[in-house]
DODOMAR-563738 format. One record per residue (C-alpha): residue number from 1; residue in three letters; x negated, y negated, z negated. Coordinates in Angstrom, 1 decimal, decimal comma, always signed. Layout:
BEGIN
R   num   residu        u        v        w
R   NUM      ALA        X        Y        Z
...
This chain:
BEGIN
R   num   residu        u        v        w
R     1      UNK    -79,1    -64,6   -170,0
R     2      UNK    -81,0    -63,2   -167,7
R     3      UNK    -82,1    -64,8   -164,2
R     4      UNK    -80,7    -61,8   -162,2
R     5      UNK    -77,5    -63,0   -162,8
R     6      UNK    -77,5    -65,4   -160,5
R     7      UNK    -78,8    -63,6   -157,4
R     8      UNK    -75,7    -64,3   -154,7
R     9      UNK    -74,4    -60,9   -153,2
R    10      UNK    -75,3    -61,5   -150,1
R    11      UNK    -78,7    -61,8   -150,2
R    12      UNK    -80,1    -62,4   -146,3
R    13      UNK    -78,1    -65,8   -146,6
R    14      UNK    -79,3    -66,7   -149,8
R    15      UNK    -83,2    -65,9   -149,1
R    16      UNK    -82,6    -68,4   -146,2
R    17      UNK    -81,1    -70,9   -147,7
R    18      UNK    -83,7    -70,7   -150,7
R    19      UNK    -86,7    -71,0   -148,3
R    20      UNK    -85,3    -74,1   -146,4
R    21      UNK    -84,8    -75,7   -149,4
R    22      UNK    -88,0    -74,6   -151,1
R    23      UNK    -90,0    -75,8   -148,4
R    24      UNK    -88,1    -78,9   -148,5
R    25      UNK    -89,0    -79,6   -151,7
R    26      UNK    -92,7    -79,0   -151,3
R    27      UNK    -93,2    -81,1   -147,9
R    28      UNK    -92,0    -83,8   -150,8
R    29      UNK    -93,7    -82,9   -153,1
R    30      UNK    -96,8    -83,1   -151,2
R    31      UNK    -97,5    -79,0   -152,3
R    32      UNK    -98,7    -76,5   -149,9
R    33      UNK    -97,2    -72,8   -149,9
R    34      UNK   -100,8    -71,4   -150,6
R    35      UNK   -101,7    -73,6   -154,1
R    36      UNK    -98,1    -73,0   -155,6
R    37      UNK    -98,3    -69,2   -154,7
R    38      UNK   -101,9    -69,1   -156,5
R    39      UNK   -100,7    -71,4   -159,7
R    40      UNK    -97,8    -68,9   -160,0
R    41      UNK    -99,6    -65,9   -159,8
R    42      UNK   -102,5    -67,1   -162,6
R    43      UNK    -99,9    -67,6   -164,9
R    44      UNK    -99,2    -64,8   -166,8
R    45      UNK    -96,9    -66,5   -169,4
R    46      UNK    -94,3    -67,7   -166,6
R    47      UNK    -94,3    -71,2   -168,2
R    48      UNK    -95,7    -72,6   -164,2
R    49      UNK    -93,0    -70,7   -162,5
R    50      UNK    -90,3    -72,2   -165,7
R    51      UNK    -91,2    -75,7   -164,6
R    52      UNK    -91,0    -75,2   -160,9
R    53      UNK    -88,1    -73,4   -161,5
R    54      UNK    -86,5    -76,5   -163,0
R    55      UNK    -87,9    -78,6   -161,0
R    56      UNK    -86,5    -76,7   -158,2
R    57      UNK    -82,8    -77,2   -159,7
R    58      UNK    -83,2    -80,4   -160,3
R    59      UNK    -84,2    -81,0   -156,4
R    60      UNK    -81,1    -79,1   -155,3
R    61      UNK    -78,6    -81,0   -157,6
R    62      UNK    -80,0    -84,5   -156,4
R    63      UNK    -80,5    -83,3   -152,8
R    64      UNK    -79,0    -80,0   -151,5
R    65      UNK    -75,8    -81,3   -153,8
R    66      UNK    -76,1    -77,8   -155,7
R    67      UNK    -75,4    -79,1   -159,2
R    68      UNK    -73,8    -75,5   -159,9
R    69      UNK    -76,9    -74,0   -159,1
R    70      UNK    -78,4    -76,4   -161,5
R    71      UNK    -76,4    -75,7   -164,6
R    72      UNK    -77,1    -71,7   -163,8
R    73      UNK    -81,2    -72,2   -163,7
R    74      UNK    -81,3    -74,5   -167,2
R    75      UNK    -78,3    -72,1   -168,8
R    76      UNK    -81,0    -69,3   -167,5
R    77      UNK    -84,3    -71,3   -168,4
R    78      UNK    -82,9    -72,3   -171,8
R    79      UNK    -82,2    -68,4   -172,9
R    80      UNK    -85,9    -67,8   -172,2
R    81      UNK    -88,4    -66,6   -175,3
R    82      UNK    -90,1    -69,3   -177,7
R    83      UNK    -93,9    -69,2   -176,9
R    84      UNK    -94,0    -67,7   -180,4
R    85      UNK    -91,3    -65,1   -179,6
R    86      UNK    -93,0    -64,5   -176,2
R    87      UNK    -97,0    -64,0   -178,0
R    88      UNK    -95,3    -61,2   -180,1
R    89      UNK    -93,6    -59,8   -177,4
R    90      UNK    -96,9    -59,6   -175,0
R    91      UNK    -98,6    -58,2   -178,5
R    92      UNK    -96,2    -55,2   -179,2
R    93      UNK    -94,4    -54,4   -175,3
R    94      UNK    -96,1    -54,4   -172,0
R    95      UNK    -95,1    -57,7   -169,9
R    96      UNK    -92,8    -57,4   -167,0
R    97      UNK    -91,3    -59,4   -163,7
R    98      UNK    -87,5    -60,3   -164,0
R    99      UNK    -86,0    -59,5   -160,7
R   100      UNK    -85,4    -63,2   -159,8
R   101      UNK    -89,1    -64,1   -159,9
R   102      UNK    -89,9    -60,8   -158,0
R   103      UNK    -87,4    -61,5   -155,3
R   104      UNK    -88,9    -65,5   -155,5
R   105      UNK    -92,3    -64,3   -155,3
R   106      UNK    -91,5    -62,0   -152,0
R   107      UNK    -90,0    -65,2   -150,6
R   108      UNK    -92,9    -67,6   -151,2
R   109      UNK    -95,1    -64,0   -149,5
R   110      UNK    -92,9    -64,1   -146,7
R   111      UNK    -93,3    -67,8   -146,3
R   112      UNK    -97,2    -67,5   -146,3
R   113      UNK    -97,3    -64,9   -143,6
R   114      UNK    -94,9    -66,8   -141,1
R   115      UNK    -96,5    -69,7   -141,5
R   116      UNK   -100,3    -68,2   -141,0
R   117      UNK    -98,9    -66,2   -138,2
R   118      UNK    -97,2    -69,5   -136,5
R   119      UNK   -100,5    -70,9   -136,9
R   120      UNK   -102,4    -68,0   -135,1
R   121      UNK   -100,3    -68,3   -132,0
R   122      UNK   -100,4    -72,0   -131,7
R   123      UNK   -104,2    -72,0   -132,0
R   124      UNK   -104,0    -69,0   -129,1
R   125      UNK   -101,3    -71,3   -126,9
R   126      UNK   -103,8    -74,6   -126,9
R   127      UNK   -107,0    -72,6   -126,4
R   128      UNK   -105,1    -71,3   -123,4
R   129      UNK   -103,6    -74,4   -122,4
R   130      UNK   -106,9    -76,1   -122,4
R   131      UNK   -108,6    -73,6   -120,7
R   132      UNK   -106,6    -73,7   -117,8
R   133      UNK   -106,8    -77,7   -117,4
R   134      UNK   -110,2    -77,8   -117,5
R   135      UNK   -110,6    -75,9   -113,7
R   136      UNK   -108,2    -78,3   -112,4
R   137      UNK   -109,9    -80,8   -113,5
R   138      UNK   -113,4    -80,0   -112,3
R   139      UNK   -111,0    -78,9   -109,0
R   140      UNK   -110,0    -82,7   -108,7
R   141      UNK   -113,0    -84,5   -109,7
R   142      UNK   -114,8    -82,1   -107,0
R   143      UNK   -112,1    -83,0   -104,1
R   144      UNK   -112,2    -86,8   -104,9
R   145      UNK   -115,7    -86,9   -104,9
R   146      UNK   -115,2    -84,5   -101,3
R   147      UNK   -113,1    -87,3    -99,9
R   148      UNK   -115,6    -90,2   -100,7
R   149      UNK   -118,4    -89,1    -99,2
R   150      UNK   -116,2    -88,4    -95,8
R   151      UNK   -114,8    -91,5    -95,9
R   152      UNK   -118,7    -92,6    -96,5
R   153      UNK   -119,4    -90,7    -93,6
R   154      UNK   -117,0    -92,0    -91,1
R   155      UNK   -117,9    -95,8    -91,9
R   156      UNK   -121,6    -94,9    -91,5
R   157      UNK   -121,3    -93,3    -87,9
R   158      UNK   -122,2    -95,4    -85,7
R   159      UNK   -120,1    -96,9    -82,7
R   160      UNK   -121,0    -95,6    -79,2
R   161      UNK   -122,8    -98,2    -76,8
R   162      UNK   -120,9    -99,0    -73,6
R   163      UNK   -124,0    -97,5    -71,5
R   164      UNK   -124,3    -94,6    -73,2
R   165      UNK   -120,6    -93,4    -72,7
R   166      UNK   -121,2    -94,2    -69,2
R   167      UNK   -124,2    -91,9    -69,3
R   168      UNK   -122,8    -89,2    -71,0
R   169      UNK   -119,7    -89,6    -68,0
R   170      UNK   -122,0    -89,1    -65,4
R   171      UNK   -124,7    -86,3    -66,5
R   172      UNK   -123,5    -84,1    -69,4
R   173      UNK   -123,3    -80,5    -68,8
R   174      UNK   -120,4    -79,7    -69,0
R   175      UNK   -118,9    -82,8    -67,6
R   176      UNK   -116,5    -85,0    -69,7
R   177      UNK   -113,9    -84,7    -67,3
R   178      UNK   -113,3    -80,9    -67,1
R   179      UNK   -113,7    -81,2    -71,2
R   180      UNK   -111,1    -80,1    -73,7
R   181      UNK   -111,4    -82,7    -76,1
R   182      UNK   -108,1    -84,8    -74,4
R   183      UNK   -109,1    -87,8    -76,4
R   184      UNK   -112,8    -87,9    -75,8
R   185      UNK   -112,0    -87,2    -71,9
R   186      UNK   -109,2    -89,9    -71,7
R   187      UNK   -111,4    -92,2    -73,4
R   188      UNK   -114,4    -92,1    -71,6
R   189      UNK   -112,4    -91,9    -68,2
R   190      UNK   -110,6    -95,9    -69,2
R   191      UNK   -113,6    -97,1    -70,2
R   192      UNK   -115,8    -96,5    -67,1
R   193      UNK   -112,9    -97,5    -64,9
R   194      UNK   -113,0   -101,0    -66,7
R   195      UNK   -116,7   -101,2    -66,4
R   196      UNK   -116,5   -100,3    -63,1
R   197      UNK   -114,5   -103,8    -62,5
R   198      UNK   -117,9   -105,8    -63,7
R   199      UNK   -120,5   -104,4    -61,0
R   200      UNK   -119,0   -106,8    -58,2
R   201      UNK   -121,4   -105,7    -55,7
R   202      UNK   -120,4   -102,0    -56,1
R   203      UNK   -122,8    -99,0    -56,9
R   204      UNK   -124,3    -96,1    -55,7
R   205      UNK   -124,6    -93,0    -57,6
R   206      UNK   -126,1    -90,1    -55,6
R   207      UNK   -125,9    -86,7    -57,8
R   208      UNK   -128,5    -84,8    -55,3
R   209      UNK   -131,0    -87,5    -55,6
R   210      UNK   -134,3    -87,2    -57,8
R   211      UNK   -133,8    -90,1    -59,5
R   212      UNK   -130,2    -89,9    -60,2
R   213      UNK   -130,5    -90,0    -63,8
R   214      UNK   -132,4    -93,1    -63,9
R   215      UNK   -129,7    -94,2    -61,2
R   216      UNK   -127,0    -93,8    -63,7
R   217      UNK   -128,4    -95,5    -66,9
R   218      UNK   -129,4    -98,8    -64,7
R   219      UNK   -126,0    -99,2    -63,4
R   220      UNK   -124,5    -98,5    -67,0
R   221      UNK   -126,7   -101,3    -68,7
R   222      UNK   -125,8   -103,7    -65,9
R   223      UNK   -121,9   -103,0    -66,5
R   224      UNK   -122,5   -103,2    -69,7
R   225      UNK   -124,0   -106,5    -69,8
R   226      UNK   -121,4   -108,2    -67,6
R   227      UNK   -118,7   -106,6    -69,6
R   228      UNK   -119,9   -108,2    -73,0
R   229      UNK   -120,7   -111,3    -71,5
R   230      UNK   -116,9   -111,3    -70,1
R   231      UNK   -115,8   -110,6    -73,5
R   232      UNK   -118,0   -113,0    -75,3
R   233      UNK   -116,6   -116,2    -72,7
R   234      UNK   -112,9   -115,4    -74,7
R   235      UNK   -114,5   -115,3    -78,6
R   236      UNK   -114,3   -111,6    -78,7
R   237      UNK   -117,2   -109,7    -80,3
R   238      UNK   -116,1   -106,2    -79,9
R   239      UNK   -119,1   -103,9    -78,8
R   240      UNK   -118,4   -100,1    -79,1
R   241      UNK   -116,8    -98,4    -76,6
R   242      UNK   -114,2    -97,9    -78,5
R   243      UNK   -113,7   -101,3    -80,1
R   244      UNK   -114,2   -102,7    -76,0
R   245      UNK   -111,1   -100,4    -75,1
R   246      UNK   -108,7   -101,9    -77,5
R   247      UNK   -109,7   -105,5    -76,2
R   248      UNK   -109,4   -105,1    -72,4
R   249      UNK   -106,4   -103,0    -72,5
R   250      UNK   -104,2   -105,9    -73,9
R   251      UNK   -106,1   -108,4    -70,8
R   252      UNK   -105,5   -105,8    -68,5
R   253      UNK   -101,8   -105,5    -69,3
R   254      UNK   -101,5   -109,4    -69,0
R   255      UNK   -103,2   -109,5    -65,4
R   256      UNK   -106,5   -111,3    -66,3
R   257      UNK   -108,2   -108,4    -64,9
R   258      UNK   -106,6   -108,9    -61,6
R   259      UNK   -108,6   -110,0    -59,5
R   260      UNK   -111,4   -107,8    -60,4
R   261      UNK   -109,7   -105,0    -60,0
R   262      UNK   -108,6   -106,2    -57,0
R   263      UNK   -111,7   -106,7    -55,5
R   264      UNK   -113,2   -103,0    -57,2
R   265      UNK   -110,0   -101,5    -54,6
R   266      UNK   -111,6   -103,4    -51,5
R   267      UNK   -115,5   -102,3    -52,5
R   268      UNK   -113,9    -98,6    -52,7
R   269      UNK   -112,2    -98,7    -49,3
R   270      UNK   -114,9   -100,0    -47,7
R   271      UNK   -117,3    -97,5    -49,0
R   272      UNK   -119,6   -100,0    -50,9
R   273      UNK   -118,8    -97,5    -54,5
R   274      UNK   -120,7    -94,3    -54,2
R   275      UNK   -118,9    -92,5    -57,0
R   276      UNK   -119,6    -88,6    -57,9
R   277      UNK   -116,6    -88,2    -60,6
R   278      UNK   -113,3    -86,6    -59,0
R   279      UNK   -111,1    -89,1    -56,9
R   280      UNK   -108,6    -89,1    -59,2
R   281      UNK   -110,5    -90,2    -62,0
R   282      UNK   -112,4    -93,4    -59,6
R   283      UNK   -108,6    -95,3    -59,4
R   284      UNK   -106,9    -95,3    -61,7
R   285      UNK   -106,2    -99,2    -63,0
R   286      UNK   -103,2   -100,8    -61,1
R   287      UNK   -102,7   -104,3    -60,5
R   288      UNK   -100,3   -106,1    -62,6
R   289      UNK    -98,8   -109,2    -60,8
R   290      UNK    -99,5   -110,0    -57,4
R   291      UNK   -103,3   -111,1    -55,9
């Protein structure tokens, strides 16, 4: 009987079923495509190709449940030459492929090719894959290391000394009050106004005078002074402009400041404050309760 016999009719359905079950049986077996394929093809007798052949029923009748299938390959494998017979055939008649192996072989070819092609494109997806990580990467390692060294560079600038903001107020060109910068202008404006509150003898700043420079940076160490002291009598250490802000603002709003700004009101009615800024930026700290 010959193995061609048992080729199904339709035979799309029957190549896939036989390579999901071949390959089943060789991930078990622990066999690759490639070494059976070689083994078969050295083996000019068939015997290799016999014994997988069996082998291969005997997987399908304990595990694809194909015990039909089974019966056909030994009914198949038993009608096969004795190696004697099979010497003196090879001796008197040229040796040929049964159409079962041929189509078997073409399967196991087929098998090899998707399986090396499979491979080629996974190997192209992670190259790509890890090609494209790597810039972001780099990307976020660069903008971390960005963000440090601002953040290094805002804790390193240092604060702004009470004087010197009352310097700048008075003699930058362009002036702070007709400035752009709403924040810098607004802050700069409070905290003169509050050190004006600590020079209780008023002060005179004359813009036309020689010496007007040296006018302004004596009366912005002495407010300076008095205002730190002041601070310092209540166990606050706060030296910066900015850091001075934040503390009289809440003193101010709970009428500690009072009095002083009280008696800043009389010395600037009574023309004791010689003040070059714009009048509206000489007033502007209201009274909270009643003096």
């Amino acid at each position: 009987m010959s193995l061609s016999a048992f080729v199904p009719t339709n035979t799309q359905k029957a190549r896939t079923t036989a390579i999901a079950a071949f390959k089943r049986m060789l991930e078990e077996e622990n066999v690759s495509m490639e070494f059976f394929q070689a083994n078969i093809l050295l083996d000019n007798s068939g015997k290799r190709l016999a014994a997988t052949m069996d082998r291969f029923g005997f997987y399908l009748a304990t595990n694809e449940g194909k015990k039909v299938d089974l019966l056909a390959w030994s009914v198949a494998l038993g009608d096969g030459p004795t190696p004697a017979q099979e010497q003196r055939q090879q001796e008197t008649e040229k040796p040929h492929a049964c159409p079962a192996t041929s189509q078997l072989l073409a399967v196991i070819d087929e098998l090899i090719a998707s399986n090396k092609t499979l491979s080629a494109r996974l190997t192209i997806v992670e190259a790509a894959l890890l090609k494209s990580t790597k810039p972001q990467e780099t990307a976020e390692v660069e903008q971390d290391t960005s963000e440090q060294q601002q953040k290094a560079k805002r804790r390193k600038k240092p604060a702004t000394n009470l004087s010197d903001t009352w310097y700048e107020w008075y003699t930058r060109i362009p002036r702070v009050w007709d400035s752009s910068d709403r924040q810098k202008k607004s802050e700069s404006r409070h905290v003169t106004a509050f050190m004006k509150l600590f020079l209780d003898e008023g002060f005179t700043l004359d813009a036309k005078a020689e010496g007007y420079k040296d006018q302004v940076l004596d009366t912005g160490r002495r407010a300076e002074v008095a205002v730190l002291a002041f601070l310092k009598s209540r166990d606050i250490q706060a030296k910066g402009s900015g850091s001075v802000l934040r503390a009289l603002r809440p003193l101010h709003k709970s009428g500690i400041l009072d009095s002083r700004i009280a008696r800043y009101k009389h010395l600037l009615a009574i023309g004791r404050i010689e003040d070059p800024a714009p009048v509206d930026t000489q007033d502007i700290l209201a009274v909270i309760g009643h003096v």
